[in-house]
C-alpha positions in Angstrom: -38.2 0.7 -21.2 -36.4 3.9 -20.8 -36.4 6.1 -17.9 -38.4 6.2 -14.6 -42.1 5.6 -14.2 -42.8 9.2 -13.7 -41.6 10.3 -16.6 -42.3 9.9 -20.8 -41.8 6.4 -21.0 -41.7 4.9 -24.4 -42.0 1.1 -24.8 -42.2 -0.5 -28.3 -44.1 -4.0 -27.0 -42.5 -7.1 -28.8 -41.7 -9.4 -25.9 -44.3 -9.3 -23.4 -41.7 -11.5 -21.2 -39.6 -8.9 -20.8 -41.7 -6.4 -19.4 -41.4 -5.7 -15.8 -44.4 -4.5 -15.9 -45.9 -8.1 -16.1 -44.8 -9.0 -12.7 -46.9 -10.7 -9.8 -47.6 -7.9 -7.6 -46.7 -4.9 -9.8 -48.7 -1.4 -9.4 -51.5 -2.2 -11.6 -52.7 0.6 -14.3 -55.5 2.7 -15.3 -55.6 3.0 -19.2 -56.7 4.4 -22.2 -55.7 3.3 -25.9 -55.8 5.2 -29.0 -54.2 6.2 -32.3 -54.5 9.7 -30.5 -53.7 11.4 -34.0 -53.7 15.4 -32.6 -54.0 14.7 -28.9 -57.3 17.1 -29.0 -59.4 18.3 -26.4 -61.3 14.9 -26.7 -58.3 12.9 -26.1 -57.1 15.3 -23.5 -60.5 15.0 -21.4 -59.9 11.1 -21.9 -56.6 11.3 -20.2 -57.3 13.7 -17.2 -60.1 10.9 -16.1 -57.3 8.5 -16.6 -55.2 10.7 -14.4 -58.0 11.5 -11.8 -59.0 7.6 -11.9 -55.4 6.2 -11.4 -55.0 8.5 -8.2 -58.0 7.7 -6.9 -57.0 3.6 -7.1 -53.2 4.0 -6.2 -52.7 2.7 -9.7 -50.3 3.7 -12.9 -52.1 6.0 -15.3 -50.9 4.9 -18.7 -51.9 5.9 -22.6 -51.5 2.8 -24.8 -51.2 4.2 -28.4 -49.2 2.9 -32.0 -46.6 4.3 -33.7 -48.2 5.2 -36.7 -51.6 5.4 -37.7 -53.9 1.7 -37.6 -55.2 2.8 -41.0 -52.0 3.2 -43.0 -51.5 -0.5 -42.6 -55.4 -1.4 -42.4 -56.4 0.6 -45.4 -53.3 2.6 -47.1 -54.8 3.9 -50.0 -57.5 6.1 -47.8 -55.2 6.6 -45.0 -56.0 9.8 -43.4 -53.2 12.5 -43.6 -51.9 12.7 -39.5 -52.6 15.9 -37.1 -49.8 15.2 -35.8 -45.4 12.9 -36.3 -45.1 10.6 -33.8 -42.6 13.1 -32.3 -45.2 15.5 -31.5 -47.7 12.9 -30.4 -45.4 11.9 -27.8 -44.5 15.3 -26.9 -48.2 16.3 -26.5 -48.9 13.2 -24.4 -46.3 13.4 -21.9 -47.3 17.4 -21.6 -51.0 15.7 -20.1 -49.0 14.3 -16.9 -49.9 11.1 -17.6 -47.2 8.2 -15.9 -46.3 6.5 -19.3 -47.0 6.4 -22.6 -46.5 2.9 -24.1 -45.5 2.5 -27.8 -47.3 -0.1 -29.5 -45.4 -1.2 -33.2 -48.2 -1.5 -35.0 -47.9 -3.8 -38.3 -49.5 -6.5 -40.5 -49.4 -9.0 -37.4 -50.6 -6.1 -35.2 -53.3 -5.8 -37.4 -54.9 -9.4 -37.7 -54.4 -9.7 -34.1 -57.9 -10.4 -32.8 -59.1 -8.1 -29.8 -59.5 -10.7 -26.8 -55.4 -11.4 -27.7 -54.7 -7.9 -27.5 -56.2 -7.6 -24.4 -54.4 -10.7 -22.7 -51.5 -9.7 -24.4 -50.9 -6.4 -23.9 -53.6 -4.6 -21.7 -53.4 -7.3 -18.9 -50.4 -9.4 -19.4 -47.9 -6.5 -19.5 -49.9 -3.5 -18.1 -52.1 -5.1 -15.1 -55.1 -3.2 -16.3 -57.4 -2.7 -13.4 -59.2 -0.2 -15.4 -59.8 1.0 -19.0 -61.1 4.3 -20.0 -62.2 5.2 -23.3 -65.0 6.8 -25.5 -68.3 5.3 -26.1 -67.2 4.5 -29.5 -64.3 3.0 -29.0 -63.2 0.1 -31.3 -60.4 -2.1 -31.4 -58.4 -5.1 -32.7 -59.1 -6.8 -36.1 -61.2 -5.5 -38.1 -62.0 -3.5 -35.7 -64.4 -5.9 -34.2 -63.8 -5.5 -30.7 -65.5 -2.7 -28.8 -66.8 -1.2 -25.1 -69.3 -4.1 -24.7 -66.5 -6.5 -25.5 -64.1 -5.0 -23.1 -66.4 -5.4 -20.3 -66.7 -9.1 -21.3 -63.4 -9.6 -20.9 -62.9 -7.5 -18.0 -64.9 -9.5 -15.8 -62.8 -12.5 -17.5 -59.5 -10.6 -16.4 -60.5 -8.5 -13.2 -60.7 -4.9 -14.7 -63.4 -2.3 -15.4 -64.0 -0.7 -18.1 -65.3 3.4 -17.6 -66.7 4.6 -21.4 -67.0 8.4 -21.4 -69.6 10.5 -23.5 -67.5 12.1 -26.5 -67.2 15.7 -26.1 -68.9 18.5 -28.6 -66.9 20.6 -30.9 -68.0 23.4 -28.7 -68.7 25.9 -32.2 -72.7 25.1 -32.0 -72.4 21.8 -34.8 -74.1 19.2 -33.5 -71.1 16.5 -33.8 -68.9 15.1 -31.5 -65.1 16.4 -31.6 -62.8 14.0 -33.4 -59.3 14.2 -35.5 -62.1 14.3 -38.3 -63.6 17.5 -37.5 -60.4 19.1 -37.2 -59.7 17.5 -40.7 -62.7 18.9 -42.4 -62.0 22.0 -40.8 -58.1 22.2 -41.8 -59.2 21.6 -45.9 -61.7 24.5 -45.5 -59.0 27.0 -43.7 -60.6 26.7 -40.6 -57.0 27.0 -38.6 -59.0 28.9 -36.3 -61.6 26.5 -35.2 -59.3 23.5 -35.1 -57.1 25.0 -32.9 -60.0 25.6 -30.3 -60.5 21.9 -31.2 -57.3 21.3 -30.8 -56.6 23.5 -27.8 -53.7 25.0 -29.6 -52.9 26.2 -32.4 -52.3 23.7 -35.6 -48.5 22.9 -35.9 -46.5 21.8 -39.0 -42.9 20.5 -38.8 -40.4 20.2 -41.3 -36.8 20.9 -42.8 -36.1 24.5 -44.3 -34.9 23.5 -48.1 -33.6 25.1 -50.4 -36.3 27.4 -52.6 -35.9 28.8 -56.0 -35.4 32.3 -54.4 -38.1 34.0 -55.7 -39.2 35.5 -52.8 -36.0 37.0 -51.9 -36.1 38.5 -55.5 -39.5 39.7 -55.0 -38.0 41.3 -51.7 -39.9 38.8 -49.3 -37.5 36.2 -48.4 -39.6 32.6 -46.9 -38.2 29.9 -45.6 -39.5 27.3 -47.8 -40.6 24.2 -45.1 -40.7 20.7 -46.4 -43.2 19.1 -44.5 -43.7 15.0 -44.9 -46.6 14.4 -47.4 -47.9 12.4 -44.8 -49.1 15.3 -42.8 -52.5 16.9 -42.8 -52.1 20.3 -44.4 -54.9 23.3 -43.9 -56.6 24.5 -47.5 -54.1 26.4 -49.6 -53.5 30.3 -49.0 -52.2 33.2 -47.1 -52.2 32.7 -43.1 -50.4 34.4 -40.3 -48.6 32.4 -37.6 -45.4 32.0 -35.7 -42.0 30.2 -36.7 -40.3 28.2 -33.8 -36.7 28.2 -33.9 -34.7 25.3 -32.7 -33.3 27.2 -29.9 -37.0 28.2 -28.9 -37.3 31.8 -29.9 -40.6 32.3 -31.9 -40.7 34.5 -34.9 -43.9 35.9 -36.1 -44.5 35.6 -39.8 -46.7 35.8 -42.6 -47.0 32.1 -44.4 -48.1 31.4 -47.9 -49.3 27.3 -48.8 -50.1 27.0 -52.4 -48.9 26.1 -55.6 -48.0 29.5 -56.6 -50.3 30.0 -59.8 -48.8 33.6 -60.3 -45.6 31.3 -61.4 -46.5 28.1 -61.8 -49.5 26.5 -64.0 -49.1 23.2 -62.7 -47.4 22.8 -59.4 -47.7 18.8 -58.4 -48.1 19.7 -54.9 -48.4 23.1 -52.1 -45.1 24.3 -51.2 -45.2 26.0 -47.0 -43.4 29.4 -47.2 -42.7 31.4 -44.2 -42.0 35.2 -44.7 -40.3 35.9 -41.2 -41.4 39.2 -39.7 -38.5 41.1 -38.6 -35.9 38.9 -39.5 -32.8 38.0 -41.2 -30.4 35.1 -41.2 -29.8 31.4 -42.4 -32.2 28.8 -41.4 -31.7 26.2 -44.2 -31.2 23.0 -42.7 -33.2 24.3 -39.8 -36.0 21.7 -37.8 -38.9 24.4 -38.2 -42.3 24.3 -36.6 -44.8 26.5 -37.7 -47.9 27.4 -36.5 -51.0 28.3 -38.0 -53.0 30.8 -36.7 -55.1 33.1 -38.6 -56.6 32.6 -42.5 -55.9 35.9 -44.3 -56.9 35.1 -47.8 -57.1 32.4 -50.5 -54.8 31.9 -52.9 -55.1 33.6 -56.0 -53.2 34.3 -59.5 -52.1 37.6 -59.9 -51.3 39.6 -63.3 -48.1 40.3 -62.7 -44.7 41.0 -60.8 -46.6 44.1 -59.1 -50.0 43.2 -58.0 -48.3 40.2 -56.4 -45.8 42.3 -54.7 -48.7 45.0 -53.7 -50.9 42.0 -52.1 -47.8 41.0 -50.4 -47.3 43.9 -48.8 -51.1 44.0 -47.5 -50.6 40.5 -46.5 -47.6 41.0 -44.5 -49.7 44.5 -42.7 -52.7 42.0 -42.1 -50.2 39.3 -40.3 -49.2 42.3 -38.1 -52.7 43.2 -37.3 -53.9 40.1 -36.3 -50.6 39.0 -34.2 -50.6 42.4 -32.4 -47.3 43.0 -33.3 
């Protein structure tokens, strides 16, 4: 465990004997658990009950989530591409106020383990649930077999209650609940937009500035070309305008560009992220960027040549302006 109770804690759970949290007499928790991939306004409504709940009872309001994604051990080869690093995730969930956030290492033997075990293991044996909040479709443990009905079951086994909330809407008129696979859908169609209202903030990517193969400085529209983990979800390829978030936490407006550059390339393997920096100039390779995704302007398309491209550009960068106010 590192740092006080009131604070991010981050606990990786491997010996349960350990955990002072496990003590007779400890302050006993309220709860949630989740992969939590986005921390959306779903999750967030989750955690402010969780909040609201644990104040009410005196207790510790804790998240319970893993440190990567259940399905990229369950079921790699359809492993959904993550909303969100574990850096962020944490980040996002200590912004929601809540007491701790406990890591759970999750792996083969996390994965067979069967969901009464989890629950004696972890939830009650080192967290002193007194209650567990989750959405009414909450599952859990191997294959995920476990679930609310189970919970309660072994809540009155174990001396804790178990509060399922109704999932929240998208809140854009579509009949369908909001989940990490909305925002999903919506990211492959371009939709930055409408996942950041699901999101209630704009979609972030993080990455490395590389080194490019300078064609945009040629061109006269120098990008920083961002090299973002393939394991990242990624909106539809094209032309949006955003903001760049410098290390030292100035933000840069900027017109990005995520394709495969058919202009140049017949066959890219994969999209390449390239931020043109609005009123800007300077060395960011090496940099730890973060860009965000605010506006679609346009697909991506092949050009004829050098100056259509450049022309388009142009337009482009005018369009970023417009719909950044700047």
């Amino acid at each position: 465990m590192h740092g006080p109770i009131s604070s991010l804690v981050v606990q990786v759970i491997t010996d349960l004997s350990r955990s002072p949290w496990a003590e007779d007499g400890a302050q006993r928790s309220v709860l949630t658990i989740g992969a939590y991939d986005g921390v959306h306004r779903g999750h967030q409504a989750i955690i402010a009950a969780v909040r609201s709940q644990a104040a009410e009872l005196g207790a510790r309001s804790v998240v319970v989530t893993f440190d990567r994604h259940p399905a990229s051990v369950v079921r790699p080869e359809s492993a959904p591409k993550l909303l969100t690093d574990l850096d962020q995730k944490l980040e996002l969930l200590e912004a929601t106020g809540v007491d701790a956030t406990v890591l759970v290492r999750f792996d083969q033997a996390q994965s067979s383990e069967t969901p009464e075990a989890f629950v004696e293991r972890v939830l009650v044996g080192c967290l002193g649930a007194q209650r567990i909040v989750v959405g009414e479709d909450f599952h859990f443990g191997r294959a995920r077999s476990g679930n609310v009905a189970l919970l309660r079951e072994l809540g009155a086994r174990h001396d804790f209650d178990v509060e399922p909330l109704q999932l929240i809407e998208r809140g854009d008129g579509v009949d369908e609940p909001l989940s990490s696979t909305a925002i999903r859908r919506a990211m492959a169609g371009g939709q930055v937009e409408l996942a950041a209202s699901m999101l209630s903030r704009p979609f972030q990517a993080r990455g490395e500035v590389v080194q490019g193969d300078q064609r945009g400085r040629l061109l006269g529209f120098p990008t920083a070309n961002v090299e973002v983990p393939n394991v990242i979800c990624l909106p539809a390829d094209g032309v949006y305008a955003g903001w760049y978030l410098r290390p030292d936490g100035s933000r840069q407006a900027c017109a990005i560009n995520l394709g495969r550059r058919p202009t140049f390339y017949e066959h890219a393997d994969s999209s390449l992220l390239e931020a043109h920096l609005l009123d800007f100039s300077g060395d960011l390779y090496g940099e730890a960027a973060r860009v965000e995704f605010t506006n679609f302007l346009r697909s991506e398309r092949k050009f004829d040549g050098i100056d259509a491209l450049i022309s388009q550009l142009k337009q482009d960068i005018e369009h970023a302006r417009s719909v950044l106010g700047i």
